[in-house]
PQR file of N, CA, C, O and H, with PARSE charges and radii, in Angstrom:
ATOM      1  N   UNK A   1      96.741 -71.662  -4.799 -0.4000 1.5000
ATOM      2  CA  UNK A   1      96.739 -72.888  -5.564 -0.0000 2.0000
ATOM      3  C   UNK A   1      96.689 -74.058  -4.592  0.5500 1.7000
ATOM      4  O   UNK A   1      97.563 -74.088  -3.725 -0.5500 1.4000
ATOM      5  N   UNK A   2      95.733 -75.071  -4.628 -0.4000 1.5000
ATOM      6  CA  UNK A   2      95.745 -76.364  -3.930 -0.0000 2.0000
ATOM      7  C   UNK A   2      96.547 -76.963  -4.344  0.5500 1.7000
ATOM      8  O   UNK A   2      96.947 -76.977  -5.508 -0.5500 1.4000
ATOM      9  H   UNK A   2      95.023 -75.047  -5.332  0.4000 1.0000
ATOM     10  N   UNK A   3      97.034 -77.756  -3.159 -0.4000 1.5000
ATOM     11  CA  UNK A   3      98.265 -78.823  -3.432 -0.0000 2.0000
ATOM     12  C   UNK A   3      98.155 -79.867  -4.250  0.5500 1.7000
ATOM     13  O   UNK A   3      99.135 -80.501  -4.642 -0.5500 1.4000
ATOM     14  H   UNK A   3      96.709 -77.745  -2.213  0.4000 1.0000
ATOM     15  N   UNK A   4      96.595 -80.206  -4.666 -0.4000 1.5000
ATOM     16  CA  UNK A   4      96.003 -81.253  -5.683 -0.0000 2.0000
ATOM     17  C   UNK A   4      96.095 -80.666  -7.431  0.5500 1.7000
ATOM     18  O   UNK A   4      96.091 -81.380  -8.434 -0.5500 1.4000
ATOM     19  H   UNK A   4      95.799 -79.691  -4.347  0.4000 1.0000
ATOM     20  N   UNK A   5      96.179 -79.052  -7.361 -0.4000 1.5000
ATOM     21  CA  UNK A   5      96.279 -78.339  -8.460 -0.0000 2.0000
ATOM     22  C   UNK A   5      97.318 -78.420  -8.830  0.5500 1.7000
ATOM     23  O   UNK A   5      97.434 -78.872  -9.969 -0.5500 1.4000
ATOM     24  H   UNK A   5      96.183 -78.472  -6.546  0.4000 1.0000
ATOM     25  N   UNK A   6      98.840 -77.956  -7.929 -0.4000 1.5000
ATOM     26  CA  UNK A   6     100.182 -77.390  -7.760 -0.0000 2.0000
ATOM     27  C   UNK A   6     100.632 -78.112  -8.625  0.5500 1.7000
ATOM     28  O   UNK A   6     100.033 -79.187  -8.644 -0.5500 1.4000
ATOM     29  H   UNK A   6      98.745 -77.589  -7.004  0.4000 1.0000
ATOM     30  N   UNK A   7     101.612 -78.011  -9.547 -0.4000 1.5000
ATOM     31  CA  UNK A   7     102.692 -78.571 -10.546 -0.0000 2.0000
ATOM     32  C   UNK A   7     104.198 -79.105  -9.634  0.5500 1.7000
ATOM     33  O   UNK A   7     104.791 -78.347  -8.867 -0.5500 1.4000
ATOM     34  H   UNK A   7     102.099 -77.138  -9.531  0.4000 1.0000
ATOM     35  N   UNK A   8     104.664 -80.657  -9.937 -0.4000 1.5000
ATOM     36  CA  UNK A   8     105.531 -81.020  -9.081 -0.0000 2.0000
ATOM     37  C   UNK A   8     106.682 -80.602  -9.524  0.5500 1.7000
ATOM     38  O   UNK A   8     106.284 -80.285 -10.645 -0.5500 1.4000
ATOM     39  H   UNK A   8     104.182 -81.272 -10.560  0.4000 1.0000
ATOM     40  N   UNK A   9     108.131 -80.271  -9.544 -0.4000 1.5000
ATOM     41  CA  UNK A   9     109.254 -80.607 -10.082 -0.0000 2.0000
ATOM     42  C   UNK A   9     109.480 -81.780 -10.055  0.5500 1.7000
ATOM     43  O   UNK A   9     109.458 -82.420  -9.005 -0.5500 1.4000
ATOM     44  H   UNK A   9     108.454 -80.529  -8.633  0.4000 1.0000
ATOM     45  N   UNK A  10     109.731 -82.270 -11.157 -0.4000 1.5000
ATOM     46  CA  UNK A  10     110.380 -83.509 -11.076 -0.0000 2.0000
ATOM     47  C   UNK A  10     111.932 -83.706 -11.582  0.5500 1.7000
ATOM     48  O   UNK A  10     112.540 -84.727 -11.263 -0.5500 1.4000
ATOM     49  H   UNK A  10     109.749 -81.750 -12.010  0.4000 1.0000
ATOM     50  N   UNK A  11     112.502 -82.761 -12.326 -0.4000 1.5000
ATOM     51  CA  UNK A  11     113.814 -82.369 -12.421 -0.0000 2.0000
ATOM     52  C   UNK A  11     114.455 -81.018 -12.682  0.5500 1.7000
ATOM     53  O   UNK A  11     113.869 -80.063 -13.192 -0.5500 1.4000
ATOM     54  H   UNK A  11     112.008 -81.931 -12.586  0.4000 1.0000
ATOM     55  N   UNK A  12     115.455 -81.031 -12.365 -0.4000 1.5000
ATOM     56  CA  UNK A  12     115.768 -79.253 -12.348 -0.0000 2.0000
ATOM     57  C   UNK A  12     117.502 -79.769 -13.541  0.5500 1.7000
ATOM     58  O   UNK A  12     118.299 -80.658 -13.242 -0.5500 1.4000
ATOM     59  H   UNK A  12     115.931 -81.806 -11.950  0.4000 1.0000
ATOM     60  N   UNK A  13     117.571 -78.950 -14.680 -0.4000 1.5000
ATOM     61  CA  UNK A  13     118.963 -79.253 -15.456 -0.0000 2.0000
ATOM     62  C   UNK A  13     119.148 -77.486 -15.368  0.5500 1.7000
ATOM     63  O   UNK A  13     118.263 -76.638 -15.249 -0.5500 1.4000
ATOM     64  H   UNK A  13     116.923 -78.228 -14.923  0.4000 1.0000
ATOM     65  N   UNK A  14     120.701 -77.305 -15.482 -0.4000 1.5000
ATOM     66  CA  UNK A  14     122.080 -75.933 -14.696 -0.0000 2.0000
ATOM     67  C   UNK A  14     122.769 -76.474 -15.454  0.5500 1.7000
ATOM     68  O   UNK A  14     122.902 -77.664 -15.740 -0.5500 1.4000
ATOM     69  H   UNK A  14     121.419 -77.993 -15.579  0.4000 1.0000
ATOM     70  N   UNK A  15     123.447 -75.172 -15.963 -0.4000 1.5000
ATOM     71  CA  UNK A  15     124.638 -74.977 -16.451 -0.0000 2.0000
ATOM     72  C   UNK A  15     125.639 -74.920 -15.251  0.5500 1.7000
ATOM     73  O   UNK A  15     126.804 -75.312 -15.307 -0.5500 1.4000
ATOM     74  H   UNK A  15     123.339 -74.206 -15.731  0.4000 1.0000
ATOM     75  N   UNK A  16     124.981 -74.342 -14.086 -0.4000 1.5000
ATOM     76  CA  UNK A  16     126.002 -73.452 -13.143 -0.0000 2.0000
ATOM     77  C   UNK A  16     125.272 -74.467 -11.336  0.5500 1.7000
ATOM     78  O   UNK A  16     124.269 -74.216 -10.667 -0.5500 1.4000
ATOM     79  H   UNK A  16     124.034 -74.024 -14.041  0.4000 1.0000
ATOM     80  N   UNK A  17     126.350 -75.556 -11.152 -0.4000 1.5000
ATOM     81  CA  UNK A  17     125.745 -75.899 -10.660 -0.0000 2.0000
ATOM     82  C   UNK A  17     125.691 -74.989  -9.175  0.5500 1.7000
ATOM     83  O   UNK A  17     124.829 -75.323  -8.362 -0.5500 1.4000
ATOM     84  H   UNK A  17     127.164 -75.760 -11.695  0.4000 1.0000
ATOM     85  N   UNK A  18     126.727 -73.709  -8.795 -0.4000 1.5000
ATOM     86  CA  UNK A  18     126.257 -73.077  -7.984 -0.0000 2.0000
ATOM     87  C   UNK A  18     125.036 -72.339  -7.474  0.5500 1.7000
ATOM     88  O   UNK A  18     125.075 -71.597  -6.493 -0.5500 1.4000
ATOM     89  H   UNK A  18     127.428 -73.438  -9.455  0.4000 1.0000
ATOM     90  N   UNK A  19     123.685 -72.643  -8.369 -0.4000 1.5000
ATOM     91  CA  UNK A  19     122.703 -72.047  -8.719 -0.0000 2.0000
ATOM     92  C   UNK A  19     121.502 -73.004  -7.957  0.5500 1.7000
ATOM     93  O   UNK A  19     120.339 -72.672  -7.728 -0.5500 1.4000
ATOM     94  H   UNK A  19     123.654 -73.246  -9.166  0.4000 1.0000
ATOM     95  N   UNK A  20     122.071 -74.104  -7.691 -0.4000 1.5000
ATOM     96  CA  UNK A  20     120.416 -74.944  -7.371 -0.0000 2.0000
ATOM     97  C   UNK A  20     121.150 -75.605  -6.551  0.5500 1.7000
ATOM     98  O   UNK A  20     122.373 -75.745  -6.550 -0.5500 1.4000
ATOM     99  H   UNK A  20     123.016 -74.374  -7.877  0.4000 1.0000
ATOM    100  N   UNK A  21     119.946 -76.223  -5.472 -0.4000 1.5000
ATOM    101  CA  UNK A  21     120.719 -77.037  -4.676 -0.0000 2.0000
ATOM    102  C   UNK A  21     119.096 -77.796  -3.917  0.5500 1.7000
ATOM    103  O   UNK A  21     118.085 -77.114  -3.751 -0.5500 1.4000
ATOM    104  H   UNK A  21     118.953 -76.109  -5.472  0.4000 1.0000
ATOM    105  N   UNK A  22     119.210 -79.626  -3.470 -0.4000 1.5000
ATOM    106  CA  UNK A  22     118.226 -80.267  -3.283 -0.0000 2.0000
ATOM    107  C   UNK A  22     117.131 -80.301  -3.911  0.5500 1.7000
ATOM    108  O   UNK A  22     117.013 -79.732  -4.995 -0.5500 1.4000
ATOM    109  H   UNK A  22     120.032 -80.180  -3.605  0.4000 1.0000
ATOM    110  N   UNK A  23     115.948 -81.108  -3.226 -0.4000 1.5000
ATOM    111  CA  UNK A  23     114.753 -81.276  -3.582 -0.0000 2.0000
ATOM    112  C   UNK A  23     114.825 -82.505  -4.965  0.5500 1.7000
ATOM    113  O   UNK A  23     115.138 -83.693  -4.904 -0.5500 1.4000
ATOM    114  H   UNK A  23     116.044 -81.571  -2.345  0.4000 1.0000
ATOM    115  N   UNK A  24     114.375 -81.616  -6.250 -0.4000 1.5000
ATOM    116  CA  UNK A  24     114.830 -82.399  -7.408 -0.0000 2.0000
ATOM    117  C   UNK A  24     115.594 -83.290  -7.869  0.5500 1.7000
ATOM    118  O   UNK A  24     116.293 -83.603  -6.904 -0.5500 1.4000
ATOM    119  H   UNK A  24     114.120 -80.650  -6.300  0.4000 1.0000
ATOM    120  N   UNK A  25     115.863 -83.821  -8.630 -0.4000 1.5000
ATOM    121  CA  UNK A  25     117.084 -84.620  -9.003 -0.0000 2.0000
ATOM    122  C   UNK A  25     117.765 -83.452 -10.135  0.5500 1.7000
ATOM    123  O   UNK A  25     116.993 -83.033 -10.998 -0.5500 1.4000
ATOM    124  H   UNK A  25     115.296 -83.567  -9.414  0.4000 1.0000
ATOM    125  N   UNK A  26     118.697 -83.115 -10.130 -0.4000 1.5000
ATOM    126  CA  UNK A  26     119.392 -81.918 -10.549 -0.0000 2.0000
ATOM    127  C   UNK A  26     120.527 -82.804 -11.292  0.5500 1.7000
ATOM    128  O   UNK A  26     121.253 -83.661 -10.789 -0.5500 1.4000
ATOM    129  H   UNK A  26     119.324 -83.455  -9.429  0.4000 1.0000
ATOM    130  N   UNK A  27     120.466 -82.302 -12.781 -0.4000 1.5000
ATOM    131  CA  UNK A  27     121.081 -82.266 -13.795 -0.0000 2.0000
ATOM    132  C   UNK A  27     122.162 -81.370 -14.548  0.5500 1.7000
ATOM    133  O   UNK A  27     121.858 -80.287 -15.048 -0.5500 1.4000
ATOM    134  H   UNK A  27     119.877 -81.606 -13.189  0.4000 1.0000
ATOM    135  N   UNK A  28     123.361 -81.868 -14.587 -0.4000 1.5000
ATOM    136  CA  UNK A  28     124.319 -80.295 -15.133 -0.0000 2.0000
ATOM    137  C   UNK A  28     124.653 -80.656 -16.450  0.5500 1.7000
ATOM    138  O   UNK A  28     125.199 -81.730 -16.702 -0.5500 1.4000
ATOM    139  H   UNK A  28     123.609 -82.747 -14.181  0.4000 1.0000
ATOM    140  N   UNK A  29     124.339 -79.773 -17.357 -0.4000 1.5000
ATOM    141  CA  UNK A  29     124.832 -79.907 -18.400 -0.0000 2.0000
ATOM    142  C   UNK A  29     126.348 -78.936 -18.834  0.5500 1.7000
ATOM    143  O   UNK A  29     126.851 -78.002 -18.210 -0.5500 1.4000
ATOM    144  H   UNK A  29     123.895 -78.901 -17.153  0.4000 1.0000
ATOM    145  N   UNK A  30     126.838 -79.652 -20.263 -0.4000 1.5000
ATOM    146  CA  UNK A  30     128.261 -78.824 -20.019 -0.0000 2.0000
ATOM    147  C   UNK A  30     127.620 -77.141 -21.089  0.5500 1.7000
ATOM    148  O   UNK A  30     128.304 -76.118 -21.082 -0.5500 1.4000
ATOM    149  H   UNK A  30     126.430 -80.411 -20.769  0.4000 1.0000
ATOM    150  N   UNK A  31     126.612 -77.211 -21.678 -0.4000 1.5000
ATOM    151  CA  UNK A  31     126.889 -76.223 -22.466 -0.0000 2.0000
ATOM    152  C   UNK A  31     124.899 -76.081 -23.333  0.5500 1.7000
ATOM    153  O   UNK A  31     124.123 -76.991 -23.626 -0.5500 1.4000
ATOM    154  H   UNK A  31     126.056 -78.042 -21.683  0.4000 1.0000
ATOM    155  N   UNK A  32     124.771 -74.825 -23.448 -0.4000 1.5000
ATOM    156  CA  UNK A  32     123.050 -74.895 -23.257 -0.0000 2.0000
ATOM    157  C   UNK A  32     122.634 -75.711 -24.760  0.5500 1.7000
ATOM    158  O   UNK A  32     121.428 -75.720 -25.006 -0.5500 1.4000
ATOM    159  H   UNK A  32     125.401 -74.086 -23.210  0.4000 1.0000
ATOM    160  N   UNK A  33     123.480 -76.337 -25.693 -0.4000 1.5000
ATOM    161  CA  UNK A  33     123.269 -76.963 -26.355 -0.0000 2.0000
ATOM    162  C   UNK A  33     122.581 -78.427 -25.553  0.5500 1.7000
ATOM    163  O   UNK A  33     121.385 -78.703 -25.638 -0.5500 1.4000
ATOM    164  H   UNK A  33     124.460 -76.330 -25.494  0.4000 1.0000
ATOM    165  N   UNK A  34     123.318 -79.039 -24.992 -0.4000 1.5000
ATOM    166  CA  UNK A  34     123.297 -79.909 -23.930 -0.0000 2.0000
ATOM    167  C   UNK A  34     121.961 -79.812 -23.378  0.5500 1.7000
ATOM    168  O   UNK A  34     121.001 -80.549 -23.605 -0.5500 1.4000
ATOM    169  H   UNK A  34     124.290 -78.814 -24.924  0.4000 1.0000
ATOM    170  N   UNK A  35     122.052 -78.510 -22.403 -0.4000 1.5000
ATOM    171  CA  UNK A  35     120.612 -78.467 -21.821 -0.0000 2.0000
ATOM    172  C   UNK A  35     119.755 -78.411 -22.130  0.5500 1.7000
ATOM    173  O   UNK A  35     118.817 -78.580 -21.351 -0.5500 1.4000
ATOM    174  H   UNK A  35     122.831 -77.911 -22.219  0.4000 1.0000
ATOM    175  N   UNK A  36     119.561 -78.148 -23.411 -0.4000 1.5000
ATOM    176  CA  UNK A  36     117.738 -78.132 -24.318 -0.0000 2.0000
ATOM    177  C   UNK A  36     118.055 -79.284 -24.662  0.5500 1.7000
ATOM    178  O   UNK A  36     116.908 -79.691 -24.844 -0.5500 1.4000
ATOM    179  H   UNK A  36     120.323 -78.010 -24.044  0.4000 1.0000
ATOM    180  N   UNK A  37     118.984 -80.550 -25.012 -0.4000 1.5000
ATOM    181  CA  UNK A  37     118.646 -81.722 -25.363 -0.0000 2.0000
ATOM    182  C   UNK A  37     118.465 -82.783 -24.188  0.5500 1.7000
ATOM    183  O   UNK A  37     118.101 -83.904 -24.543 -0.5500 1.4000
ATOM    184  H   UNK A  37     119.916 -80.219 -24.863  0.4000 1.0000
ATOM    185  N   UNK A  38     118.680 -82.559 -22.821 -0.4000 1.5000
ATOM    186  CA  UNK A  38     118.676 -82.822 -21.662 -0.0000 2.0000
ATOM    187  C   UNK A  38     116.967 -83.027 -21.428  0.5500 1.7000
ATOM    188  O   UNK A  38     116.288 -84.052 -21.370 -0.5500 1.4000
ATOM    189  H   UNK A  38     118.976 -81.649 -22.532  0.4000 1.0000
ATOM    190  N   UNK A  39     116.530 -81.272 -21.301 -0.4000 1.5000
ATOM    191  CA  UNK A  39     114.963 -81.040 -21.192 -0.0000 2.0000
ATOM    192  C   UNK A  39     114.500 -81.755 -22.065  0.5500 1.7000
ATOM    193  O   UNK A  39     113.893 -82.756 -21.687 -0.5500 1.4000
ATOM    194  H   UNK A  39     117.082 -80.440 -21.348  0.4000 1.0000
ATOM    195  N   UNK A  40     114.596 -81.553 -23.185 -0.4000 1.5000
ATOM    196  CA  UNK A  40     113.230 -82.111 -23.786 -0.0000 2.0000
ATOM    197  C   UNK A  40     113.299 -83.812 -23.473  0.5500 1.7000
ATOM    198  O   UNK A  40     112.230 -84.419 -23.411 -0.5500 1.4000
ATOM    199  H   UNK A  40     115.090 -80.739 -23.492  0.4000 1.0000
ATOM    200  N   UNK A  41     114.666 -84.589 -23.269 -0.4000 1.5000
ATOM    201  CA  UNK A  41     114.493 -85.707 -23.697 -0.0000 2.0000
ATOM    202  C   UNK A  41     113.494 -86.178 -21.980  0.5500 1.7000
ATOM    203  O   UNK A  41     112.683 -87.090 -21.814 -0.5500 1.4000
ATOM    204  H   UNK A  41     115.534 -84.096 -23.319  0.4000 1.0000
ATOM    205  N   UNK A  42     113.976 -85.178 -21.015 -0.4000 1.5000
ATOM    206  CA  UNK A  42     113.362 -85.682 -19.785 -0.0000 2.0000
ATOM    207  C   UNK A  42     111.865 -85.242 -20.098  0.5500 1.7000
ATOM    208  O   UNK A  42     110.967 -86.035 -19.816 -0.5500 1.4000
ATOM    209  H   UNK A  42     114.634 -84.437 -21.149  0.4000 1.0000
ATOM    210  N   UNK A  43     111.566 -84.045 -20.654 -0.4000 1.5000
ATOM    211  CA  UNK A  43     110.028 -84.012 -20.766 -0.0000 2.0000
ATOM    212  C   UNK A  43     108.846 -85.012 -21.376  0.5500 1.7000
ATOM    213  O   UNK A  43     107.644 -85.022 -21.113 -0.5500 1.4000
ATOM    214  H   UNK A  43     112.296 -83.400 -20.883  0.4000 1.0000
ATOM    215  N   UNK A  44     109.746 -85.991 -22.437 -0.4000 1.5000
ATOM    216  CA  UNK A  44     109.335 -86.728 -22.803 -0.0000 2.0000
ATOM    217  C   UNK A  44     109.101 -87.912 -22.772  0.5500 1.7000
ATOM    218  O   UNK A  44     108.410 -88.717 -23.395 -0.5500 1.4000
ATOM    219  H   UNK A  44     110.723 -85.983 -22.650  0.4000 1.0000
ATOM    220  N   UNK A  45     110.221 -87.901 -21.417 -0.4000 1.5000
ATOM    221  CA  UNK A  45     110.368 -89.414 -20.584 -0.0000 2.0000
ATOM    222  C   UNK A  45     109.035 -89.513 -19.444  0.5500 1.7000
ATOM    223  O   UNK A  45     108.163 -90.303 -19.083 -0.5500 1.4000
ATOM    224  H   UNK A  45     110.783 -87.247 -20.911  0.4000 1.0000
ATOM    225  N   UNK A  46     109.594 -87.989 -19.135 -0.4000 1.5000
ATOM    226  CA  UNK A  46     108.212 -87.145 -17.850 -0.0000 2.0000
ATOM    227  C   UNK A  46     106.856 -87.416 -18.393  0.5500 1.7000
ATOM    228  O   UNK A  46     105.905 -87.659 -17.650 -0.5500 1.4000
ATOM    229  H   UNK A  46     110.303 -87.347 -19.428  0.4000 1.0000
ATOM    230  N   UNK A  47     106.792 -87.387 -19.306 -0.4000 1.5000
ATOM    231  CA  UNK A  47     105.169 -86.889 -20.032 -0.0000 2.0000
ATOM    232  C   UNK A  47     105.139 -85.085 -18.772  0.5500 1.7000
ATOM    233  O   UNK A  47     104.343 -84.900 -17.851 -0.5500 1.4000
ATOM    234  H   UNK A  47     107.564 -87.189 -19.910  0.4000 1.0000
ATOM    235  N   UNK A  48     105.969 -84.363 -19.106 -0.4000 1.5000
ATOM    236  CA  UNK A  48     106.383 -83.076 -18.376 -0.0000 2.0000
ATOM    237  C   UNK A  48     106.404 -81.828 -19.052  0.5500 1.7000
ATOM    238  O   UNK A  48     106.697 -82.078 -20.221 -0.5500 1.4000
ATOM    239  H   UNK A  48     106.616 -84.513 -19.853  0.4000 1.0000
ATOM    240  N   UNK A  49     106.256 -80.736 -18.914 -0.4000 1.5000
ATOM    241  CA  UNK A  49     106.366 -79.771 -19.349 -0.0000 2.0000
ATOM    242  C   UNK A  49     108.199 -78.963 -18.472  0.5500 1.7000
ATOM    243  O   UNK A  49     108.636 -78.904 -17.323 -0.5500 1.4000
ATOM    244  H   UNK A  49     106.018 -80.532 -17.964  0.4000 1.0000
ATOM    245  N   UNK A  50     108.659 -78.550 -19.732 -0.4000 1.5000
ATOM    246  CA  UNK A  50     110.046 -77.522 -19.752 -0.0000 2.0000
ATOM    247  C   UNK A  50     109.695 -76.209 -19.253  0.5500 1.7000
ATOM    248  O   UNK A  50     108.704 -75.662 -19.738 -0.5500 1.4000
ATOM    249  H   UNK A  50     108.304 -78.598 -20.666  0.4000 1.0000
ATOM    250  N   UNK A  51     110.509 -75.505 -18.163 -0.4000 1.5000
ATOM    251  CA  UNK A  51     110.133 -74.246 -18.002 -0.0000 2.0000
ATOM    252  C   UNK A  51     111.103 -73.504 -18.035  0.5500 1.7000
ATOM    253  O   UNK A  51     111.501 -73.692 -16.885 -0.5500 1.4000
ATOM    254  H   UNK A  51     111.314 -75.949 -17.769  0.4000 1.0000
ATOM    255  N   UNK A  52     111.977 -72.621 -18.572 -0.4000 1.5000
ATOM    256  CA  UNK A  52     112.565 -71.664 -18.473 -0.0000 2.0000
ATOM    257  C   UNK A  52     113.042 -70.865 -17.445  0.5500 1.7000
ATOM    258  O   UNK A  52     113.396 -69.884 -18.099 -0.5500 1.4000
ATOM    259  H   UNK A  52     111.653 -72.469 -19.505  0.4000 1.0000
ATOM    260  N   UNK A  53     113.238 -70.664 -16.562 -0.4000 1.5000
ATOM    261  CA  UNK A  53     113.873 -69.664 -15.829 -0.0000 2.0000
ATOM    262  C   UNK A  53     114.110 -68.533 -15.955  0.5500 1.7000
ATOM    263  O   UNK A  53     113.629 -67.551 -15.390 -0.5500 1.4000
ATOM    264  H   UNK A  53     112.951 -71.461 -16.030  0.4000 1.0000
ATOM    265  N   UNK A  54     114.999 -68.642 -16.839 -0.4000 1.5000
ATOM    266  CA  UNK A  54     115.569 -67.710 -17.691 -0.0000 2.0000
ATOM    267  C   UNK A  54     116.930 -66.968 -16.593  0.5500 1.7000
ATOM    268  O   UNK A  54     117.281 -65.799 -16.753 -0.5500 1.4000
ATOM    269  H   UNK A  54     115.390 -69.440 -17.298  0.4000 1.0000
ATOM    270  N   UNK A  55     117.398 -67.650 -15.789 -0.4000 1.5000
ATOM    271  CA  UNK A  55     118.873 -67.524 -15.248 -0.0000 2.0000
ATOM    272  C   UNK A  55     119.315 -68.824 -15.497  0.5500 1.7000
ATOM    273  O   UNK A  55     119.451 -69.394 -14.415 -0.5500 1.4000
ATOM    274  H   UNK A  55     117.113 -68.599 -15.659  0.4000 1.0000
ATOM    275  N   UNK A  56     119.631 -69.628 -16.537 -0.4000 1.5000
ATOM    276  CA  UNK A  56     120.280 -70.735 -16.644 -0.0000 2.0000
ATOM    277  C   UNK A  56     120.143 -71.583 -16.097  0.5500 1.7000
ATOM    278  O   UNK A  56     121.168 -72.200 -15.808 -0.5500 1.4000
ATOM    279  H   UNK A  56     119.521 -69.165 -17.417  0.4000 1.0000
ATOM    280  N   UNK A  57     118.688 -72.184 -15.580 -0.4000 1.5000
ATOM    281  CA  UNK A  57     117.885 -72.962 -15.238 -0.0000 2.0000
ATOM    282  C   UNK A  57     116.753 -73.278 -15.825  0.5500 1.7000
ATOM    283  O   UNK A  57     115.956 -72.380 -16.098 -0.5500 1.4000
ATOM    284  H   UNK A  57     117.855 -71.682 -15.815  0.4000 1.0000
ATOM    285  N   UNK A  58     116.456 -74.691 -16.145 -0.4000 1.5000
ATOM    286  CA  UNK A  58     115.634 -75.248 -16.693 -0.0000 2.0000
ATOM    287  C   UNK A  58     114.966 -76.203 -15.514  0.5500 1.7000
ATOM    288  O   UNK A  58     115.648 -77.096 -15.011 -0.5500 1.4000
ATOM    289  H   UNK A  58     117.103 -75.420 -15.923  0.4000 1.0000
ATOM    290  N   UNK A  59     113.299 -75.918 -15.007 -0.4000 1.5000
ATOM    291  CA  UNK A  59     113.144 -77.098 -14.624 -0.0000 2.0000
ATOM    292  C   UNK A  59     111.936 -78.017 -15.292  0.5500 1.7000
ATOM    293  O   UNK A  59     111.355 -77.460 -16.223 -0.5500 1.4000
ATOM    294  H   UNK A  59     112.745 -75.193 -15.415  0.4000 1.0000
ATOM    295  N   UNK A  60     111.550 -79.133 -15.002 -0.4000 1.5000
ATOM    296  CA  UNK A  60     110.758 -79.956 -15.383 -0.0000 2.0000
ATOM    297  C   UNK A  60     109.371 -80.583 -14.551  0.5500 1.7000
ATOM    298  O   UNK A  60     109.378 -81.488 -13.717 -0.5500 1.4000
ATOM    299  H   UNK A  60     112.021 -79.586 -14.245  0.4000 1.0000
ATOM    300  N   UNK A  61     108.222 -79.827 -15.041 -0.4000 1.5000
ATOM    301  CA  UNK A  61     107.170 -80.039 -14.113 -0.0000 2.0000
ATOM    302  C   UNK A  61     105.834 -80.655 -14.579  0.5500 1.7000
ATOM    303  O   UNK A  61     105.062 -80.325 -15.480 -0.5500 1.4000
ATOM    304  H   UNK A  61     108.216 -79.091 -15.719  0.4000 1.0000
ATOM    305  N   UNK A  62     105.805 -81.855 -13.494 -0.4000 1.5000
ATOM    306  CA  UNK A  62     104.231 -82.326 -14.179 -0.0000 2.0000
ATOM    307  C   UNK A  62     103.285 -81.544 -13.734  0.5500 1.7000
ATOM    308  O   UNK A  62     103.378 -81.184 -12.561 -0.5500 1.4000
ATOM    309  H   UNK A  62     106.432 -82.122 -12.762  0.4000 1.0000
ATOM    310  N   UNK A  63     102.220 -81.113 -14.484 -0.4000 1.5000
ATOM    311  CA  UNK A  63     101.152 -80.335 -14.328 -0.0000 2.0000
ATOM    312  C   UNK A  63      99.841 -81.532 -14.159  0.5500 1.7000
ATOM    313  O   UNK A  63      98.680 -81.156 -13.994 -0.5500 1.4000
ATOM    314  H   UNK A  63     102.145 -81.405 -15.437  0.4000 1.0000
TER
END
């Protein structure tokens, strides 16, 4: 993938903030209610797409 293609992070939201660390601007929420209202509201601030993880990480990437 070219670096002109590549998708940026632009935020990373954790439940667990032992799980992520730098780069992003990193977001903790208290409870995954929280964190899906976290994502979407940044995806929509982003004009961004939500990605799943699926270990209790959500990050946020412009494509």
């Amino acid at each position: 993938m070219s670096e002109a293609s590549a998708g940026k992070i632009l935020a990373v939201i954790t439940l667990n903030m032992d799980k992520v660390s730098g780069g992003a601007p990193i977001f903790f929420a208290r409870d995954e209610a929280e964190q899906d209202k976290i994502a979407l509201y940044m995806s929509k601030i982003l004009d961004a797409m939500v990605h799943d993880l699926g270990n209790g990480i959500y990050i946020v990437v412009k494509h």
